[in-house]
TIVEXPA-549046 format. One record per atom (N, C-alpha, C): atom name; x, y, z; residue in one letter; residue number from 1. Coordinates in steps of 0.1 Angstrom, whole numbers, padded with zeros to 4 digits. Each point is the difference from the previous one (the first is absolute). Layout:
# residues N
    a       u       v       w   r     k
   CA       X       Y       Z   A   NUM
...
//
This chain:
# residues 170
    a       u       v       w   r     k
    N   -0536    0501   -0015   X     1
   CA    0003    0004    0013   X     1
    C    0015    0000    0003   X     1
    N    0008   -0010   -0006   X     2
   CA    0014   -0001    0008   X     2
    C    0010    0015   -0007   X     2
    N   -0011    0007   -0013   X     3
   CA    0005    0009   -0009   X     3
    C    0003    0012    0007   X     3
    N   -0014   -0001    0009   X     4
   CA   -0001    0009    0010   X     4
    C    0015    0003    0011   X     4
    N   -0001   -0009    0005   X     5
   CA    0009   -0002    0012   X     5
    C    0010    0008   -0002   X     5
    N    0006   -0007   -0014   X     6
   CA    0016    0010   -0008   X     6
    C   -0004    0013   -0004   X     6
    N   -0010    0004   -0002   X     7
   CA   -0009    0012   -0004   X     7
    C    0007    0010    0012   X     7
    N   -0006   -0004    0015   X     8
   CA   -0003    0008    0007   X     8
    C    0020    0002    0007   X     8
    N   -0001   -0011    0004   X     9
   CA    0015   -0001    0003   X     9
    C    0008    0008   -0008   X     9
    N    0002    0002   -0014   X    10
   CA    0009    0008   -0008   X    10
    C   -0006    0016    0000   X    10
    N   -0011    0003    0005   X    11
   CA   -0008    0013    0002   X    11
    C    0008    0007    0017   X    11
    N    0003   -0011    0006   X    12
   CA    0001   -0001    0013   X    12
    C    0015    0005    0000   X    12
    N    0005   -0005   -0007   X    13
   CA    0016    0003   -0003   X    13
    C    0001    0014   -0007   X    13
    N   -0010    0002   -0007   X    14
   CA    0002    0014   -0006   X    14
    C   -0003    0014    0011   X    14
    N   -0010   -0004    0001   X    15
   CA   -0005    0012    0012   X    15
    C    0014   -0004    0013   X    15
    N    0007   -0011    0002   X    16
   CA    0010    0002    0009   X    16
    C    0009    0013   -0001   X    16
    N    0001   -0005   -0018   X    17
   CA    0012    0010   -0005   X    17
    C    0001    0017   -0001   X    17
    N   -0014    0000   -0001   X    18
   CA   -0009    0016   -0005   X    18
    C    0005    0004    0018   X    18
    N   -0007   -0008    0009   X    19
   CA    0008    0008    0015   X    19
    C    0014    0000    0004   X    19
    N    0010   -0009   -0008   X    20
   CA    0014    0003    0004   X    20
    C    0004    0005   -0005   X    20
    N   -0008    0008   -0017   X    21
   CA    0015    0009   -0005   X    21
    C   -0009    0009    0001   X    21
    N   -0010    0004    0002   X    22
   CA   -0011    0012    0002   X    22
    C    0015    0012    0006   X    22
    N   -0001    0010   -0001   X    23
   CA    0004    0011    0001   X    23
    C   -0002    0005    0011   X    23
    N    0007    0001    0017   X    24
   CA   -0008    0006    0011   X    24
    C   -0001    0015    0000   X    24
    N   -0008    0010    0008   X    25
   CA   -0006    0013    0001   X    25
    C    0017    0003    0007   X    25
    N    0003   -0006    0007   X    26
   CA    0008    0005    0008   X    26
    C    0007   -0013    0008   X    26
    N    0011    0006    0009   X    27
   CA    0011   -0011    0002   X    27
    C   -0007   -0007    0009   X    27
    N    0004   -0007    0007   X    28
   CA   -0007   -0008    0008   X    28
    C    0000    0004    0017   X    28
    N    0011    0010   -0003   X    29
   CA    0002    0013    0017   X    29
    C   -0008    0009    0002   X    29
    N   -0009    0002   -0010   X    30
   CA   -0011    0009    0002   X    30
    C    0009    0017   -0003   X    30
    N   -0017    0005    0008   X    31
   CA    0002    0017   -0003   X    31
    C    0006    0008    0018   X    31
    N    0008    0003    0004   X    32
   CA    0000    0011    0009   X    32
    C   -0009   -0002    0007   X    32
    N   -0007    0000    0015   X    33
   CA   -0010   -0005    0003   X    33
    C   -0006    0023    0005   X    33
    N    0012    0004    0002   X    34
   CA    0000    0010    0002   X    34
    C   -0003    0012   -0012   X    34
    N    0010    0000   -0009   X    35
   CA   -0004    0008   -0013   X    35
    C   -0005   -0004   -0011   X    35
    N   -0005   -0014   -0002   X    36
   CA   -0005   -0009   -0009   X    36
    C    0009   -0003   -0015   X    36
    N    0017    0006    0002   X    37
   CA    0010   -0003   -0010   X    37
    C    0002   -0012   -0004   X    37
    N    0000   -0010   -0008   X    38
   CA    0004   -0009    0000   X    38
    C    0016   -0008    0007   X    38
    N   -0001   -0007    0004   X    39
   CA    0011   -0001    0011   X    39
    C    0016   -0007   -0013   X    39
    N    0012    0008    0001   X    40
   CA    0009   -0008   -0009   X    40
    C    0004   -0013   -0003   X    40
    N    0001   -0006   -0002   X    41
   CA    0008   -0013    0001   X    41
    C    0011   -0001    0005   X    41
    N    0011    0011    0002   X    42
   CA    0007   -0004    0007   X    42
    C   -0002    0004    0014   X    42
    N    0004   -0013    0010   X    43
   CA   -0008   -0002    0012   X    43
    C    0008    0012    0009   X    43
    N    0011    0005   -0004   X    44
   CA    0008    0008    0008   X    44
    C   -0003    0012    0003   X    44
    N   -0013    0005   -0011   X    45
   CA   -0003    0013   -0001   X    45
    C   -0016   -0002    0006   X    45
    N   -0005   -0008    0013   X    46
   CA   -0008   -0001    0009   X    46
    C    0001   -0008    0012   X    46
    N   -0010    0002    0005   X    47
   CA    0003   -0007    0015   X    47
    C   -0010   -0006    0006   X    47
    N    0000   -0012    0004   X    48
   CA   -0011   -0005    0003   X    48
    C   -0002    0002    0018   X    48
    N   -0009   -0001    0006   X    49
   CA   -0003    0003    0009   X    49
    C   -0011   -0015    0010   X    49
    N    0005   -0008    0009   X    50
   CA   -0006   -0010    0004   X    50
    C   -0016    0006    0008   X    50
    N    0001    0013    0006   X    51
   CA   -0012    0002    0008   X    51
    C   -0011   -0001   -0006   X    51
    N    0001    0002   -0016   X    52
   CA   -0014    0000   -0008   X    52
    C    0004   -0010   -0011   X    52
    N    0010    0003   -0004   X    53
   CA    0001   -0012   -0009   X    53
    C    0006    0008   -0014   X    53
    N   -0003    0012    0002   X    54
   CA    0002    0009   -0011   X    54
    C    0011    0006   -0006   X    54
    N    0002   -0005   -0016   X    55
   CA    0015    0007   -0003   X    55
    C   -0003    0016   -0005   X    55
    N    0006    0005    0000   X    56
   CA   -0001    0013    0004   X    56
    C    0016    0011   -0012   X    56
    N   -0005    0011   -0009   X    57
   CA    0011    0001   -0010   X    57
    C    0013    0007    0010   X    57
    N    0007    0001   -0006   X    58
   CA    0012    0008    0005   X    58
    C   -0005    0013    0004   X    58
    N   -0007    0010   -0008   X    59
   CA   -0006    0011   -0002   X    59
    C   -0005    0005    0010   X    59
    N   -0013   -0010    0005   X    60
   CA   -0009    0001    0013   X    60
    C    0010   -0006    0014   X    60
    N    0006   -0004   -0006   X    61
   CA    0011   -0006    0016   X    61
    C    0005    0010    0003   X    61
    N    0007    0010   -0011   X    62
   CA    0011    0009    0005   X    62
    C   -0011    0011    0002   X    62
    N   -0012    0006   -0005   X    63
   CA   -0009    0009    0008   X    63
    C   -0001   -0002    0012   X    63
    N   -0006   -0008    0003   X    64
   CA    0000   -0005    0012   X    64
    C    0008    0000    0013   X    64
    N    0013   -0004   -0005   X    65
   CA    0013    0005    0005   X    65
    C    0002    0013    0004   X    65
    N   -0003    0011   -0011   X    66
   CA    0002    0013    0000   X    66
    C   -0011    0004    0010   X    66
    N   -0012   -0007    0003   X    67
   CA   -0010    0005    0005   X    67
    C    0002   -0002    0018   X    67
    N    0007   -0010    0001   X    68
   CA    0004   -0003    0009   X    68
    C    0012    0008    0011   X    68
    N    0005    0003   -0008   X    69
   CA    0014    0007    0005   X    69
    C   -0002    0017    0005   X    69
    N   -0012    0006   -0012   X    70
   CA    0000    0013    0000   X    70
    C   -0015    0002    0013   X    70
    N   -0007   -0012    0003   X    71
   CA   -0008    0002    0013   X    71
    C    0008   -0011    0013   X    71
    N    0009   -0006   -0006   X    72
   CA    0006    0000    0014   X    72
    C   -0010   -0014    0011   X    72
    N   -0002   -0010   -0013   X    73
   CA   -0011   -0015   -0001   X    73
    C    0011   -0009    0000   X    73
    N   -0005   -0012    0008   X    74
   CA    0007   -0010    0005   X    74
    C    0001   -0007   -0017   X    74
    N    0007   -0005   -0004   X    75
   CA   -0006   -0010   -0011   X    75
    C   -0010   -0011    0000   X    75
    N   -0005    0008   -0016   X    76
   CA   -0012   -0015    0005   X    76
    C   -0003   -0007   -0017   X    76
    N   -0007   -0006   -0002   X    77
   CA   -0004   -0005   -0016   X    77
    C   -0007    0011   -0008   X    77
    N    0002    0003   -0010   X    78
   CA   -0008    0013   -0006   X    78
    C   -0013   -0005   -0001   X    78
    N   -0003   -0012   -0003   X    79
   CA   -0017   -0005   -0004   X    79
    C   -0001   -0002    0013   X    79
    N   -0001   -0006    0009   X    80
   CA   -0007   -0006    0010   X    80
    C    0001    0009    0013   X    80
    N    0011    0007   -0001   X    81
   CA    0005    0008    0012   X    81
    C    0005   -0005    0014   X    81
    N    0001   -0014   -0002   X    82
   CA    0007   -0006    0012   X    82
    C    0011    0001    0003   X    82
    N    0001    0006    0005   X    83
   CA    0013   -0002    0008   X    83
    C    0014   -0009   -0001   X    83
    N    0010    0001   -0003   X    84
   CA    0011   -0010   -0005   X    84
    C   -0001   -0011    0012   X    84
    N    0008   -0013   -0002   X    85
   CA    0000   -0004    0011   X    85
    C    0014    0004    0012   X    85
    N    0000   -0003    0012   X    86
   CA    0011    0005    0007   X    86
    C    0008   -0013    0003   X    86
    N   -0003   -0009   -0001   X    87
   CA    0008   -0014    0000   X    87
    C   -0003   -0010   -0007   X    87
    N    0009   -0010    0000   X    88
   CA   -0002   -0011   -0012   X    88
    C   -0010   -0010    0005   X    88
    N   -0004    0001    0011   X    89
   CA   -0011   -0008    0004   X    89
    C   -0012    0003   -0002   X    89
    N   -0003    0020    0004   X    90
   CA   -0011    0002   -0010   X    90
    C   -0004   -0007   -0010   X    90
    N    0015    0008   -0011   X    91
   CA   -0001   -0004   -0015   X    91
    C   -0007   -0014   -0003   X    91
    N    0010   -0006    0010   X    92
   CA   -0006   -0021   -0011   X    92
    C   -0012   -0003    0010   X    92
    N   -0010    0007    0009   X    93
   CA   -0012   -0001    0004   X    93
    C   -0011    0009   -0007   X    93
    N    0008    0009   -0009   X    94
   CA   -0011    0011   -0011   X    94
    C    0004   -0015   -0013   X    94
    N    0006   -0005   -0001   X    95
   CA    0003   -0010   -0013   X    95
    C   -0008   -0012   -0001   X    95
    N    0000   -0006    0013   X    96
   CA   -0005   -0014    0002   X    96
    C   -0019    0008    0000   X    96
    N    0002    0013    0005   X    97
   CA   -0019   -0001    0005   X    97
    C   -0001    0002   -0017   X    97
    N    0007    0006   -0010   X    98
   CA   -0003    0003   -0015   X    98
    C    0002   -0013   -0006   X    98
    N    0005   -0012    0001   X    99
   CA    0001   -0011   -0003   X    99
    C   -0011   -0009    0006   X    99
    N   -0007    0002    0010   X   100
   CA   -0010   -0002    0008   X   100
    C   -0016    0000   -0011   X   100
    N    0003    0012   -0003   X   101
   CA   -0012    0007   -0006   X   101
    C    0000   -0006   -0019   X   101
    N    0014   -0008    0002   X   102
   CA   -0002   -0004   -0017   X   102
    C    0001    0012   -0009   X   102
    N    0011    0006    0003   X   103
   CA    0004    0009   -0007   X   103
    C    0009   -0003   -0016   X   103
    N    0003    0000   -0006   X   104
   CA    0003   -0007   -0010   X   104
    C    0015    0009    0001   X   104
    N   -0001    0011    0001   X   105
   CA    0013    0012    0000   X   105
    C    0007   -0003    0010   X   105
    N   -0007   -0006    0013   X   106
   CA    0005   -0001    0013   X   106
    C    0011   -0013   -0003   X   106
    N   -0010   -0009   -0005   X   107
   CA    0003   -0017   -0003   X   107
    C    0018    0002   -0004   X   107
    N   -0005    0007   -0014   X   108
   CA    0013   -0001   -0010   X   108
    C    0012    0010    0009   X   108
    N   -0004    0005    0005   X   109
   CA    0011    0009    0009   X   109
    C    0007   -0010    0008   X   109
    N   -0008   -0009    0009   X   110
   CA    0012   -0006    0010   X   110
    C    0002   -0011   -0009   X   110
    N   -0006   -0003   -0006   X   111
   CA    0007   -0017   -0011   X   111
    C    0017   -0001   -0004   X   111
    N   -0005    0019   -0007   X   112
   CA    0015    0004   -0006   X   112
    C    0008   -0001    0007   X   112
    N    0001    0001    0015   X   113
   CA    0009   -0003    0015   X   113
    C    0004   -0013   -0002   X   113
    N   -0012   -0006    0000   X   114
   CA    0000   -0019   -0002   X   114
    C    0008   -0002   -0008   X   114
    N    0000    0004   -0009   X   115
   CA    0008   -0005   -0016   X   115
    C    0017    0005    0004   X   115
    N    0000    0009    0005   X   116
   CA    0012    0006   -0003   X   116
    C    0007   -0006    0012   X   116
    N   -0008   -0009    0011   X   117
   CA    0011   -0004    0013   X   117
    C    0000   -0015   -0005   X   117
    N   -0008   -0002   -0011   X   118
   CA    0002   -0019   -0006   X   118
    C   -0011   -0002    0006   X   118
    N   -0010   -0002    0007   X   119
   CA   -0014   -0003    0006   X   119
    C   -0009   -0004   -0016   X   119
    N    0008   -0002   -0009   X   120
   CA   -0014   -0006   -0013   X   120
    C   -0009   -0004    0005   X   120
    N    0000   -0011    0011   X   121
   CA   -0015   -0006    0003   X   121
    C   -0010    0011    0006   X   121
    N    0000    0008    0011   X   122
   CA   -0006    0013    0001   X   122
    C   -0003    0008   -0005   X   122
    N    0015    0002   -0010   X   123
   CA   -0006    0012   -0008   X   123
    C   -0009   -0009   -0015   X   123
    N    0003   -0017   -0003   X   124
   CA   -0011   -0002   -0009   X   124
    C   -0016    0003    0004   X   124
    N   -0005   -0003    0013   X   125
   CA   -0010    0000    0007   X   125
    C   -0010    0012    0000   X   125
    N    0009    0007    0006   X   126
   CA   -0004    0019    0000   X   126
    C   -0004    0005   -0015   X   126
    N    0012   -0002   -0012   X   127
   CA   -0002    0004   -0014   X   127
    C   -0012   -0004   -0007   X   127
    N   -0001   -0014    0004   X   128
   CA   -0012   -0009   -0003   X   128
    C   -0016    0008    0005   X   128
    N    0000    0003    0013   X   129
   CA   -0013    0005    0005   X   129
    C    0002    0018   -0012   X   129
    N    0008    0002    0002   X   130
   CA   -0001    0017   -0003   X   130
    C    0000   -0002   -0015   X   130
    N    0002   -0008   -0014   X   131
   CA   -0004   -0003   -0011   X   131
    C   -0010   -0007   -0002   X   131
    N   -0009   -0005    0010   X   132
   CA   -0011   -0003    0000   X   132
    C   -0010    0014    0004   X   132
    N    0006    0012    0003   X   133
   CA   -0006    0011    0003   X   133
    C    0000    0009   -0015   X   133
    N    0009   -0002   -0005   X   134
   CA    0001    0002   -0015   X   134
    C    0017    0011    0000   X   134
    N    0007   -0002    0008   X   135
   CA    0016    0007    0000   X   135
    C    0007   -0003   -0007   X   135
    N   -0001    0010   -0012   X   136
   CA    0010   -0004   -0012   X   136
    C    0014   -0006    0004   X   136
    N    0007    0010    0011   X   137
   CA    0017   -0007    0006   X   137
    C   -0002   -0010   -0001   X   137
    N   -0011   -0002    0012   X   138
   CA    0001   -0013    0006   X   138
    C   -0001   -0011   -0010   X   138
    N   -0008   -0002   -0012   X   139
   CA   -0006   -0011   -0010   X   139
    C    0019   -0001   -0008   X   139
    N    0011    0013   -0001   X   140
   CA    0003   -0001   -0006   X   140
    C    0018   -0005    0008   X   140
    N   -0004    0003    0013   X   141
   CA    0010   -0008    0012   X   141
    C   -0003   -0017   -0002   X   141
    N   -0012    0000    0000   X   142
   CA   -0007   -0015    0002   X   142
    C    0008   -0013   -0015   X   142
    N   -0005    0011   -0009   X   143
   CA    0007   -0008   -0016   X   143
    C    0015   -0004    0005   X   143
    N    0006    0009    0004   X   144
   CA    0015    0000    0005   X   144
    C    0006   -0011    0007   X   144
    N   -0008   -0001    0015   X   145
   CA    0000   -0013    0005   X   145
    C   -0007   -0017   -0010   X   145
    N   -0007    0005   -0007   X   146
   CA   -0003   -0012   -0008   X   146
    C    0011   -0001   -0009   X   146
    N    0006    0009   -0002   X   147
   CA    0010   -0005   -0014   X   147
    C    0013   -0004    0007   X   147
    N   -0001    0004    0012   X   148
   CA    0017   -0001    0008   X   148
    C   -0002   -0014    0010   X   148
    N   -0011   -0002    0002   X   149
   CA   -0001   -0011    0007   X   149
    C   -0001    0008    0017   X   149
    N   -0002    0009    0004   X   150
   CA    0002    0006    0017   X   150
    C   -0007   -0001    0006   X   150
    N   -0004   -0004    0010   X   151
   CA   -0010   -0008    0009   X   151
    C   -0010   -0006   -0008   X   151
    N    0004   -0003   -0012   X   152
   CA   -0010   -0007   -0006   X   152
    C    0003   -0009   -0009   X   152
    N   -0004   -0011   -0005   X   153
   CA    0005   -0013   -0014   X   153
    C   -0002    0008   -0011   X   153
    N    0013    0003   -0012   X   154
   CA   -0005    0005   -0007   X   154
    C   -0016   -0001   -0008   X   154
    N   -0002    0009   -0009   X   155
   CA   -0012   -0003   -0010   X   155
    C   -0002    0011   -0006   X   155
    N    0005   -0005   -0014   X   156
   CA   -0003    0005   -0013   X   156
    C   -0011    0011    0000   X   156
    N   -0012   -0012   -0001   X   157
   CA   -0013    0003    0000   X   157
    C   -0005    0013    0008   X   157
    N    0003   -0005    0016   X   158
   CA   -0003    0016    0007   X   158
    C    0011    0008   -0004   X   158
    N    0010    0001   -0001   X   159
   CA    0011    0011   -0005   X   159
    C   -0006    0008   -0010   X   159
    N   -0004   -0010   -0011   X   160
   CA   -0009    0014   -0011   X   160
    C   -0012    0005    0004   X   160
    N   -0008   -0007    0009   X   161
   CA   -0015    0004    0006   X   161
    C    0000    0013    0005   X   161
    N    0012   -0003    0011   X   162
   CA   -0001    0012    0006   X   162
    C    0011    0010   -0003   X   162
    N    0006   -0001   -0009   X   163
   CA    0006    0010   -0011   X   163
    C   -0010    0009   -0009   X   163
    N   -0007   -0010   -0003   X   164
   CA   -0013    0004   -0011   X   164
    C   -0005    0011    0013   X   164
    N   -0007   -0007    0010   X   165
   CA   -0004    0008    0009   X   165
    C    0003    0015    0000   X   165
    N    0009    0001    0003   X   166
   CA    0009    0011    0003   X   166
    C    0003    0008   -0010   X   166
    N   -0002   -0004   -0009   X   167
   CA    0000    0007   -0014   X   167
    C   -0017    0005   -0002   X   167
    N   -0005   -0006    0001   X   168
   CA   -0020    0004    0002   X   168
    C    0001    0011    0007   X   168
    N    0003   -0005    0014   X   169
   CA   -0003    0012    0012   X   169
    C    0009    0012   -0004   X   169
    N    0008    0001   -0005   X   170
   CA    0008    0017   -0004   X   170
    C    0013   -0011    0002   X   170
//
């Protein structure tokens, strides 16, 4: 019986390994939600959009644009069709209702705010719920604060967890 125990445990460790170097289909940004392209890696050649949540390629942004201009349409999101916002109070009441709803896209969007004004403890909070949603950024924001110590006591242990993490998820 105790043969067992190391048996299953070292089986346990293997199948970890077979999901963290496994090979993904695709990046972890997905496809175009509009032309179904796979979306680049570099984040500068798309745009994310808070009304739906959706990143969206360069390609379909700038259609859209064109489509916009030659009928003489207010701007709006190419997927969802909403309407831009017209003030900033809109905007962070379209943000909070999408962080509301446990958006994971939403989450990691205002955290990045958090992180970037020093708010670690906020933004550890927020990253935490939205890598518990399965958000690659966010698992791999989260290691970051573990390894830097930012709103949080270092730890090794979660630093690689949710590194690993984030390496699983794309």
């Amino acid at each position: 019986r105790p043969n067992h125990e190391a048996i299953c445990k070292e089986r346990a460790a293997e199948l970890r390994d077979e999901i963290l170097f496994r090979q993904p289909e695709s990046s972890h940004f997905g496809d175009c939600p509009i032309c179904c392209l796979p979306l680049s890696l570099d984040e500068r050649k798309s745009v994310s959009y808070f009304c739906c949540s959706k990143v969206i390629c360069g390609g379909c942004m700038y259609a859209n644009m064109m489509r916009e201009c030659s009928e003489k349409l207010n701007p709006s999101c190419p997927f969802c069709r909403q309407l831009y916002s017209k003030s900033k109070e809109e905007s962070d009441r379209r943000k909070k209702k999408r962080c509301e709803a446990n958006d994971p896209f939403a989450l990691r969007e205002v955290d990045r705010k958090h992180f970037r004004d020093g708010d670690y403890e906020r933004a550890f909070e927020h990253f935490t719920k939205a890598a518990k949603l399965g958000d690659a950024e966010a698992q791999s924001f989260l290691s970051l604060l573990y390894r830097e110590g930012l709103g949080v006591e270092k730890d090794e242990k979660m630093e690689l967890y949710y590194l690993e993490e984030a390496a699983i998820s794309g």
